[in-house]
C-alpha positions as CSV (number, residue, x, y, z in Angstrom):
1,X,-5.8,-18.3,-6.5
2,X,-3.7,-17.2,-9.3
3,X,0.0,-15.2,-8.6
4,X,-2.2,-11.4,-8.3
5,X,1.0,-9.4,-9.2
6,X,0.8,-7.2,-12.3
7,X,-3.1,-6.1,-12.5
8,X,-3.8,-3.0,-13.7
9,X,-6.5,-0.5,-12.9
10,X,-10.1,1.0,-13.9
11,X,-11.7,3.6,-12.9
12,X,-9.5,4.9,-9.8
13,X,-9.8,8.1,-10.2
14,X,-12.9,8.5,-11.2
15,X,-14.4,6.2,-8.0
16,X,-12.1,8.5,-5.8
17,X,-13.5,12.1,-7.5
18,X,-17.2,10.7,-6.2
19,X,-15.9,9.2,-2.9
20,X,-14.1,13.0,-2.9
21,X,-17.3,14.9,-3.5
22,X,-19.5,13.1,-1.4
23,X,-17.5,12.7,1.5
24,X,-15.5,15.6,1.8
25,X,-14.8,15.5,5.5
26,X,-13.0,12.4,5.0
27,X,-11.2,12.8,2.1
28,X,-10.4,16.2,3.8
29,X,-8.4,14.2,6.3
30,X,-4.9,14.2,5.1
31,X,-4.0,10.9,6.8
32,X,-7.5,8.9,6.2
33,X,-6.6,10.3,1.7
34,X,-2.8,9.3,1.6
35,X,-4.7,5.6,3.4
36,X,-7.1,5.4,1.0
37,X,-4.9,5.5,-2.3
38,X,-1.8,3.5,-1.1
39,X,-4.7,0.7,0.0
40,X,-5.5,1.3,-3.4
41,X,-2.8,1.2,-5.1
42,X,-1.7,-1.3,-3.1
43,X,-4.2,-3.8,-5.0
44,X,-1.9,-4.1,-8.0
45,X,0.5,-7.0,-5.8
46,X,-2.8,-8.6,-4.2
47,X,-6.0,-6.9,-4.8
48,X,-7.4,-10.0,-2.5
49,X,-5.5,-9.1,0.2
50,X,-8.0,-8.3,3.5
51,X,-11.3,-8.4,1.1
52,X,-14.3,-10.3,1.5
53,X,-16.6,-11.5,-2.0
54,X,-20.0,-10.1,-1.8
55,X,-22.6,-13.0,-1.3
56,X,-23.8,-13.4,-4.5
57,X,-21.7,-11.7,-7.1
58,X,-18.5,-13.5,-8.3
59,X,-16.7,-11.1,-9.4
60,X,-17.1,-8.2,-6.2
61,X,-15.5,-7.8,-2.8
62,X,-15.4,-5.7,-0.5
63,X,-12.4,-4.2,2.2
64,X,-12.7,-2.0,4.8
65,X,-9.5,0.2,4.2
66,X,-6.7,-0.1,7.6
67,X,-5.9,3.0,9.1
68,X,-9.0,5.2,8.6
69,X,-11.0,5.3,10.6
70,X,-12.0,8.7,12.3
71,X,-15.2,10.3,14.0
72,X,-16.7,7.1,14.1
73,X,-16.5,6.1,10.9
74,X,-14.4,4.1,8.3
75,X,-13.4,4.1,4.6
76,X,-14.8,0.8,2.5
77,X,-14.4,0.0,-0.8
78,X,-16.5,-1.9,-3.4
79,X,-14.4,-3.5,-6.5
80,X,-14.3,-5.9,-9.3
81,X,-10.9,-8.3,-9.6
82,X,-11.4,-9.8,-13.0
83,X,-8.8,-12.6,-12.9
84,X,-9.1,-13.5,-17.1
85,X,-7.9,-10.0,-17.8
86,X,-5.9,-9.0,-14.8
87,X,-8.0,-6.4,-13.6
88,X,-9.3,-4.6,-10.7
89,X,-12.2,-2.0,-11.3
90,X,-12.7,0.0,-8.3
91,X,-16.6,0.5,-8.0
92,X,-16.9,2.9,-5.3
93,X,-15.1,4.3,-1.6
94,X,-17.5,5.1,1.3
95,X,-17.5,6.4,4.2
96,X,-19.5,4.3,6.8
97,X,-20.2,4.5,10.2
98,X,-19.1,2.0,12.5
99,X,-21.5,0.1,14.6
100,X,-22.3,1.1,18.0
């Protein structure tokens, strides 16, 4: 795996804004938000850092997001890490419930 420091970002903020509006109990959560974009930001120094590839898809992984879960539930996150341009593309934050 290559030295990760120095990717940049797509689409943050725009992944965030629909995570926002379709979970807004969560992202309501002061704590479970400040989480949420410091994990985030955090993938610029290792975006492989606690994230799983999705069976199938080279490019895509997965992480459940330390630190926020609440109600029963727990903030995921969907992304791209495209290693030939240095980039992370966040695809999407949900909410999920935990198993019982």
């Amino acid at each position: 795996m290559p030295d990760a420091d120095g990717y940049r970002f797509t689409n943050l903020r725009e992944a965030l804004g629909i995570w926002e509006y379709n979970e807004p109990a969560s992202a309501a959560i002061k704590e479970v938000r400040e989480r949420v974009v410091n994990w985030a930001l955090d993938r610029h120094t290792d975006p492989y850092q606690g994230a799983k590839r999705v069976d199938g898809l080279p490019n895509v992984w997965f992480s459940r997001i330390p630190g926020t879960q609440h109600d029963g539930q727990m903030v995921c996150c969907q992304f791209w890490i495209m290693e030939t341009t240095r980039t992370v593309r966040f695809d999407m934050f949900s909410t999920l419930s935990l198993p019982i």
